[in-house]
C-alpha positions as CSV (number, residue, x, y, z in Angstrom):
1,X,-28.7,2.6,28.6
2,X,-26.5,5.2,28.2
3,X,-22.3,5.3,28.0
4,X,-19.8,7.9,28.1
5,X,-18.2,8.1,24.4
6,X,-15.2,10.2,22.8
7,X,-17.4,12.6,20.1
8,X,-14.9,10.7,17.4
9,X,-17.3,7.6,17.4
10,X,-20.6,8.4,15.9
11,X,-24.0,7.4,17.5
12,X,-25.2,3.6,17.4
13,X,-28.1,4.5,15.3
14,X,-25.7,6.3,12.6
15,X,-23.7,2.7,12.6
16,X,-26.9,1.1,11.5
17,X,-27.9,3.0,8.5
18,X,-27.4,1.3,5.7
19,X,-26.2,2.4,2.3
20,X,-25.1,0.5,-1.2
21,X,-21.4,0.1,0.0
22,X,-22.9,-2.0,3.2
23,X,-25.8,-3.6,1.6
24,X,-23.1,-5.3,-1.0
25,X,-20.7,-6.0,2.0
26,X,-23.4,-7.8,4.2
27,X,-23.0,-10.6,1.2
28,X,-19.5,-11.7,2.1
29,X,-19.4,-11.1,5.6
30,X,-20.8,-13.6,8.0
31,X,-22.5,-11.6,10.2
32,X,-24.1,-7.9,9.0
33,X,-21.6,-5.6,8.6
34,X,-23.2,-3.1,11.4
35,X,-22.1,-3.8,15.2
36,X,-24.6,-5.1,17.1
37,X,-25.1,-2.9,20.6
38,X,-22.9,-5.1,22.1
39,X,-20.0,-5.1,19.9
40,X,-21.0,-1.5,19.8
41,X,-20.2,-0.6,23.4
42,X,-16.9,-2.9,22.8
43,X,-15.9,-0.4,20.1
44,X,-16.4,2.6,22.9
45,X,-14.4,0.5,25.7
46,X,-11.9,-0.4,23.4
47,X,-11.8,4.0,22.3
48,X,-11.1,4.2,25.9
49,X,-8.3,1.7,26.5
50,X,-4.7,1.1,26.3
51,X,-2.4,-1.6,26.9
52,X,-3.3,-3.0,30.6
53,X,-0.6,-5.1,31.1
54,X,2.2,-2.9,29.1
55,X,0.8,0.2,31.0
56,X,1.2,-1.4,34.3
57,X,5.0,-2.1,33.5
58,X,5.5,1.7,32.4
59,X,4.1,2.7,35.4
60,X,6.4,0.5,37.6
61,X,9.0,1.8,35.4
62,X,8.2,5.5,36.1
63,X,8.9,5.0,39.7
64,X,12.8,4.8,39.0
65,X,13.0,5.5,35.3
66,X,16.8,5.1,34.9
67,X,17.0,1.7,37.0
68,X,13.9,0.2,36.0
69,X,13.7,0.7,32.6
70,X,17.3,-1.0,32.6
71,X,15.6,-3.9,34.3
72,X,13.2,-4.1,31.8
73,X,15.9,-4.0,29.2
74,X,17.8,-6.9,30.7
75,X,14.3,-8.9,31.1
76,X,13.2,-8.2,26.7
77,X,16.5,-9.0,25.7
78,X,18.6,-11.5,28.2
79,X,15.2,-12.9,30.1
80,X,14.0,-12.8,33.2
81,X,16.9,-14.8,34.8
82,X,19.5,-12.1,33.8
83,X,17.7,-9.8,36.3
84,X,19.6,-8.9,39.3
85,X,16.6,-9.0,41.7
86,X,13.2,-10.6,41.5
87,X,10.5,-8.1,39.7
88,X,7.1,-9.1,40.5
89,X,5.9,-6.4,37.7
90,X,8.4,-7.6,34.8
91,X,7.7,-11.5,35.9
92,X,4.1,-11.2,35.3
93,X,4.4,-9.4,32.0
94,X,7.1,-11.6,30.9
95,X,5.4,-15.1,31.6
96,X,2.3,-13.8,29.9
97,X,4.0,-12.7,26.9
98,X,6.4,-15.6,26.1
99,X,3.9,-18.5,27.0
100,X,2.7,-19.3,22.8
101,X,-1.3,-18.7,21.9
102,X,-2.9,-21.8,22.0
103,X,-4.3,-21.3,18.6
104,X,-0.5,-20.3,17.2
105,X,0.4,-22.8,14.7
106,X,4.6,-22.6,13.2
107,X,3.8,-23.9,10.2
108,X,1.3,-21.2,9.2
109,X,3.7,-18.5,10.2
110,X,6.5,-19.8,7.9
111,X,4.4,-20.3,4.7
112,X,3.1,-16.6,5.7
113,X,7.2,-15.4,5.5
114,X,7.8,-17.0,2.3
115,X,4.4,-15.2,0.6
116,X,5.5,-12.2,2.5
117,X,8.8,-12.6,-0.1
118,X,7.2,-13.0,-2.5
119,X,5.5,-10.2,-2.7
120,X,8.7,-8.3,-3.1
121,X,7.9,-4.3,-3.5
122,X,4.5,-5.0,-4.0
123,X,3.9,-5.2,-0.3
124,X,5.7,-1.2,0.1
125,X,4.0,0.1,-2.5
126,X,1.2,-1.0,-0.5
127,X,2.1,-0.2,3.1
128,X,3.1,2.8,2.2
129,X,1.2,4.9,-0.5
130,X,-2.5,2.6,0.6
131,X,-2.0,2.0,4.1
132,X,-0.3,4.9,5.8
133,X,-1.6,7.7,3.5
134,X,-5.0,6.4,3.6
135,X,-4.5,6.0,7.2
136,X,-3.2,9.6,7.4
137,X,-6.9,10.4,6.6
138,X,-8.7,9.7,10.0
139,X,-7.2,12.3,12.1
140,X,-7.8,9.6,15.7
141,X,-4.5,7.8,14.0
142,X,-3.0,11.7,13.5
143,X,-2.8,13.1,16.9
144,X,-0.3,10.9,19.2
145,X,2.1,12.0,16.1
146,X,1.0,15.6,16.2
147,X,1.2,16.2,19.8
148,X,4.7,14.4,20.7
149,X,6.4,16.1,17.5
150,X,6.6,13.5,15.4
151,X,5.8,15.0,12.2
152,X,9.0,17.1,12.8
153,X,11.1,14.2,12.5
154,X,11.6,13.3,9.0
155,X,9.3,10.9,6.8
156,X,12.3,9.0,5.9
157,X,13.5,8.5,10.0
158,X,9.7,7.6,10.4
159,X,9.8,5.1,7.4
160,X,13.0,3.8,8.1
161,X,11.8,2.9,11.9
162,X,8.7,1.0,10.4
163,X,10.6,-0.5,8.1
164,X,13.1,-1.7,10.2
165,X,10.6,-3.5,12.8
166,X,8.8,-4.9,9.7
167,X,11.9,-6.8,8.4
168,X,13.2,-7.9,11.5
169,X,9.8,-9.5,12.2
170,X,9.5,-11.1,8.3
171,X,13.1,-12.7,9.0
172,X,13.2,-16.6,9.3
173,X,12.7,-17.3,13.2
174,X,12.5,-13.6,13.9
175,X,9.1,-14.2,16.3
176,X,11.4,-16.4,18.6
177,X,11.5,-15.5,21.8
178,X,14.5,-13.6,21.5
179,X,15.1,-12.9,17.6
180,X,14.7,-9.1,16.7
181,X,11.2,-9.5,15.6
182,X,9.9,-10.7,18.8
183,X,12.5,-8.3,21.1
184,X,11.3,-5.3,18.3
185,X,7.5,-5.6,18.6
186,X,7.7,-6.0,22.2
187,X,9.9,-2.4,22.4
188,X,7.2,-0.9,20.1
189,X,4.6,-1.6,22.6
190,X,7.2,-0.5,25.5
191,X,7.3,3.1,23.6
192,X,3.3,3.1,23.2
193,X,2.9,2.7,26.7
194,X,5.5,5.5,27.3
195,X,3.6,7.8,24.7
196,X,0.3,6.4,26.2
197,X,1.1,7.8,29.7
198,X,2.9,10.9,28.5
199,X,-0.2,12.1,26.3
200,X,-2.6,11.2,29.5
201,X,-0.9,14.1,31.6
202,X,-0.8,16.2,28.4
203,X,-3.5,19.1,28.9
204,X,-3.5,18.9,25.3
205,X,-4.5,16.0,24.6
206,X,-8.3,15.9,24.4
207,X,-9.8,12.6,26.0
208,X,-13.2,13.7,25.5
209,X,-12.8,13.8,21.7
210,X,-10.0,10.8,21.3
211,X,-10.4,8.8,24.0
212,X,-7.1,7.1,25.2
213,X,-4.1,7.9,23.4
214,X,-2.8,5.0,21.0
215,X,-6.0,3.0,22.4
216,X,-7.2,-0.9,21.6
217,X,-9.4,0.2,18.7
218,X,-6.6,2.2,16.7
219,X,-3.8,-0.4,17.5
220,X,-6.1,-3.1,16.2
221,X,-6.8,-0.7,13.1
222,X,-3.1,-0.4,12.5
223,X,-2.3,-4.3,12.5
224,X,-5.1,-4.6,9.9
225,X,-3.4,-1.7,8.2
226,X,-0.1,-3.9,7.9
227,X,-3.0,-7.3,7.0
228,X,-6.2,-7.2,5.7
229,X,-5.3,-3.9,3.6
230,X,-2.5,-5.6,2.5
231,X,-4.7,-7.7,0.9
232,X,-7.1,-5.6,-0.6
233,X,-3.9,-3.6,-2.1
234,X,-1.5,-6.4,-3.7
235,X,-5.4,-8.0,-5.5
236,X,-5.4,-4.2,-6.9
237,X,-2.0,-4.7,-8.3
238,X,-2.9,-7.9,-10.4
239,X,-1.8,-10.7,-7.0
240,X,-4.3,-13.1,-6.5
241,X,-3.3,-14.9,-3.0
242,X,-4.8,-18.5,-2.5
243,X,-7.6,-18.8,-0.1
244,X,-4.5,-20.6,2.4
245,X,-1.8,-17.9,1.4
246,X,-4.5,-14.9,2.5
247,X,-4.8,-17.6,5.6
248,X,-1.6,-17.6,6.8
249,X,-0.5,-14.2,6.1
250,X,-3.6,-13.0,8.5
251,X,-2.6,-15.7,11.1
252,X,1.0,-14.4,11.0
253,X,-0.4,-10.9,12.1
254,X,-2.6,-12.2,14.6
255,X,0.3,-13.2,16.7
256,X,2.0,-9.8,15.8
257,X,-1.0,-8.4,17.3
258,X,-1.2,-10.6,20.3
259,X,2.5,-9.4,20.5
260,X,1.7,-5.6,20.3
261,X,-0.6,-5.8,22.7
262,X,-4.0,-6.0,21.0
263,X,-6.6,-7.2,22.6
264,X,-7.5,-10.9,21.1
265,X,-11.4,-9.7,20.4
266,X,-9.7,-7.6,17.8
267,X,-7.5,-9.9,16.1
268,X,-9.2,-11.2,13.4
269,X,-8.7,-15.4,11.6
270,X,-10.8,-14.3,8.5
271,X,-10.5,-11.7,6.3
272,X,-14.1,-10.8,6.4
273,X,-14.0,-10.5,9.9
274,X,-11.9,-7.2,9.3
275,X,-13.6,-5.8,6.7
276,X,-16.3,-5.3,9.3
277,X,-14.0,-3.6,11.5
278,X,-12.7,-1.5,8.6
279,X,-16.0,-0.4,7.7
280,X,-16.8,0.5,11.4
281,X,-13.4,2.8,11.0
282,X,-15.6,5.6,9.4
283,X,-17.5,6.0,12.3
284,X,-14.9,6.4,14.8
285,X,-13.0,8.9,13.1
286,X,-14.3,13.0,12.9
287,X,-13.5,13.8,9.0
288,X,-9.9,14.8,7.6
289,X,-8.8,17.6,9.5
290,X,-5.0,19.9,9.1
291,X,-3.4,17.0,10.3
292,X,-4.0,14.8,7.4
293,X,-2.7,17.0,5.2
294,X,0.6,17.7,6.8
295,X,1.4,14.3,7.3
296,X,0.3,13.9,3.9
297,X,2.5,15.8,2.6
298,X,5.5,15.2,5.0
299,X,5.1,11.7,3.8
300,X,5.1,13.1,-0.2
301,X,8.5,14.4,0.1
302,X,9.6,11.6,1.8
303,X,11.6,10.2,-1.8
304,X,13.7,13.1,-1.1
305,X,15.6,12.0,1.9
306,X,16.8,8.7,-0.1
307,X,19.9,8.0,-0.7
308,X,20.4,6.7,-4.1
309,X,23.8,6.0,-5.5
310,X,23.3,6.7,-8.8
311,X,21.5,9.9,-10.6
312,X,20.3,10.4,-7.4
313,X,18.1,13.5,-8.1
314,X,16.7,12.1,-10.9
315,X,15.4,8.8,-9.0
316,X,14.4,10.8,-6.5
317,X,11.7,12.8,-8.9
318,X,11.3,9.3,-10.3
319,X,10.0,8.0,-7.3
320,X,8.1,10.8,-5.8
321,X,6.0,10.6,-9.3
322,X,5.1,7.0,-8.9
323,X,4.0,7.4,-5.0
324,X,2.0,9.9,-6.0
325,X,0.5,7.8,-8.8
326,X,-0.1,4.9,-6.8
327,X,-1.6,7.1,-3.6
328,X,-3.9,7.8,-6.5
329,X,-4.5,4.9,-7.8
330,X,-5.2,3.8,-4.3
331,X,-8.0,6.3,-3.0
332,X,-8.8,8.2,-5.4
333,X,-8.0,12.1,-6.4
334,X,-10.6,13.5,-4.2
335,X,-9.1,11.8,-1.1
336,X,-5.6,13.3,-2.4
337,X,-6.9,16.6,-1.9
338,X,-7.8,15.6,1.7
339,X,-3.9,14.9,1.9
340,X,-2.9,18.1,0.3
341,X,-1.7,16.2,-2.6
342,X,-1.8,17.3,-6.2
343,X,-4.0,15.3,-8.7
344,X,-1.9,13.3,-11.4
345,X,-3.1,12.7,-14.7
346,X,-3.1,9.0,-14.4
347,X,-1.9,6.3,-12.2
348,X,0.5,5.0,-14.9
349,X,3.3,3.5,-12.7
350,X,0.5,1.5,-10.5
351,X,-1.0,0.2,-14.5
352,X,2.3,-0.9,-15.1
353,X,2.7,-3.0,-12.0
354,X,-0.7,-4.6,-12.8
355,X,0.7,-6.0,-16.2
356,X,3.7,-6.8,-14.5
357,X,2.1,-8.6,-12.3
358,X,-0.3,-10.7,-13.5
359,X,2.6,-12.0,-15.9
360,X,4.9,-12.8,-13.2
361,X,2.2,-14.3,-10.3
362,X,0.3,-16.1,-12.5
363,X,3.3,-17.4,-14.2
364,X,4.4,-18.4,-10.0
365,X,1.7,-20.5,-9.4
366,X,2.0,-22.7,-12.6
367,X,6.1,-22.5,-12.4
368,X,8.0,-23.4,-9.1
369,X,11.3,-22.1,-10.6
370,X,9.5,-18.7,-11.1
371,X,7.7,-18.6,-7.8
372,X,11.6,-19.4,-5.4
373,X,13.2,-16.6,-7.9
374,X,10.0,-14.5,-6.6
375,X,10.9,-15.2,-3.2
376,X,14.2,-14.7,-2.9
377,X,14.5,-11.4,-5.3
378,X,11.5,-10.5,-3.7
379,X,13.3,-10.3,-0.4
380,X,16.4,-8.9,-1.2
381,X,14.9,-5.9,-2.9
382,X,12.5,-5.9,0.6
383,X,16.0,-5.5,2.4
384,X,17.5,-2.8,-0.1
385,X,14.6,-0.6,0.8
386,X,16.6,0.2,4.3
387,X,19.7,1.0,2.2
388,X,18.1,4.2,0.9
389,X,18.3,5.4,4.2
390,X,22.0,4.7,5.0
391,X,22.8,6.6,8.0
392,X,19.5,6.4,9.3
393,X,19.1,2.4,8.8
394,X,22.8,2.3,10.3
395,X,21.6,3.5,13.8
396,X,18.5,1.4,13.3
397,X,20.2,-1.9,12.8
398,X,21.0,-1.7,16.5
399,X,17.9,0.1,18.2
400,X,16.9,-2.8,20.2
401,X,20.5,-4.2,21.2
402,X,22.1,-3.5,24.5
């Protein structure tokens, strides 16, 4: 049988060879790490698909773009019974959206906020100099940003929008219906759907090599990005999660990506279930190209554009050596090169956060006093992060307000 692939995803018979990486994986996963044919041709569909049921409202939206994205503004953030006329599209979407998972459970997503504190800078550090940079390295992620001018906007406007979405959706009832988590992710997936169609009519865009643009199979890479990667990182840093903590924080991003529009054979309820889809990353993904580099780099300089109120230069410098240390320490100096970054000598800033660490979350789990300080200095230097932006995280506080 044969199938109509993008050229980014390699052959089914080059997913099947095996090599010492997969051979030690195959022992904590509980099915072999290689897809079977049919989960193969579900990795090609999913190359080839967006958001059905966001891309029909964009395209009900394009037939009056002024009045019916207002409509849809009116539905995300007042609900459907705001609406001035009955909207078969938005009512479908809407219902779907707002009726809970089955398999949701509250309690899990609370204890996953208060880990989520608790993890303070930690989980930055992570999300940005493991997760985006490494990310930055398959070039399927790269080209929606290329090809709509992103990487002309600043790093920091870029960081500052990601940041923003991820604290509104790590604030206490921020996932109800119509707390700025929930309103937040939902816009996200709007804009994707926007970019989706825009990059469909692009002649640039090449289909044949990428598949859709922003399709099932990178948006469910990107929420493991944000989960299972997460995990991987803050165990690097000397945090050792409980087997319920790592639980909860992947069932809390199971219902962001239920929210974002991922398709529910992608969201994963074990963390070995994504290291199989991580590992199948490699194969759907042409080696680093130009574009890793330049966002590389854009990203780099990013330290630069903060706004520190004291010896501001100096921070700056500060901080653009630890990054760079902890990208490093993260993936390795080859893969640095891939990003056009230079080599450090050592990852001393990431060696000092693993002696930091295993002091302090070690110390949590035998001391309750230690572990609430955690949390709650944990968040509030979480919140501070936006505050290096000031301007920037200004006109973000109210992007998703009417």
């Amino acid at each position: 049988m044969s199938i109509h692939s993008p050229t980014r995803l390699a052959s089914f018979q080059q997913m099947q060879k095996s090599n010492v990486l997969s051979q030690l994986l195959n022992h904590f996963t509980a099915q072999p790490l290689a897809p079977s044919y049919a989960e193969y041709l579900r990795l090609n569909k999913a190359l080839n698909s967006g958001d059905a049921a966001m891309d029909a409202v964009v395209d009900w939206v394009m037939q009056n773009p002024k009045r019916n994205r207002a409509l849809f503004e009116t539905a995300l953030f007042h609900g459907l019974d705001h609406l001035s006329e009955e909207t078969t599209e938005l009512a479908a979407f809407f219902q779907t959206i707002e009726r809970i998972p089955s398999w949701l459970n509250e309690a899990k997503l609370t204890a996953a906020l208060q880990f989520t504190h608790q993890l303070g800078i930690n989980n930055g550090f992570v999300l940005r100099d493991l997760s985006l940079m490494a990310g930055y390295l398959f070039p399927g992620f790269n080209q929606p940003l290329m090809l709509t001018g992103a990487l002309n906007k600043q790093a920091g406007t870029r960081l500052a929008e990601t940041t923003k979405w991820w604290i509104d959706i790590t604030e206490p009832n921020g996932l109800k219906r119509y707390g700025a988590g929930f309103t937040s992710t939902v816009y996200v997936r709007f804009i994707h759907a926007l970019v989706r169609q825009h990059l469909k009519k692009n002649q640039q865009w090449d289909a044949a090599t990428w598949g859709a643009p922003i399709n099932q199979f990178d948006l469910a890479m990107t929420n493991l990005a944000f989960s299972s990667v997460v995990l991987i990182g803050i165990r690097a840093l000397g945090i050792f999660p409980s087997q319920q903590d790592t639980e909860n924080f992947l069932h809390f991003w199971r219902y962001i990506g239920w929210l974002m529009g991922v398709e529910e054979q992608w969201l994963i309820a074990k963390e070995c279930e994504g290291w199989r889809f991580m590992y199948w990353m490699q194969f759907a993904h042409p080696a680093s190209d130009d574009s890793s580099a330049a966002l590389g780099m854009s990203l780099s300089k990013e330290p630069f554009e903060r706004q520190y109120r004291y010896l501001r230069p100096l921070q700056q410098k500060l901080a653009y050596r630890q990054h760079l240390e902890l990208t490093q320490f993260f993936i390795g100096k080859k893969r640095m090169q891939f990003l056009g970054l230079k080599p450090q000598t050592a990852s001393w800033f990431a060696y000092y956060l693993i002696g930091r660490n295993l002091v302090l979350y070690t110390g949590a789990k035998r001391l309750p006093p230690l572990r609430q300080k955690l949390i709650t200095q944990g968040r509030k230097i979480q919140k501070l992060g936006l505050a290096l932006y000031q301007s920037k995280a200004k006109q973000l506080a109210s992007m998703h307000q009417e």
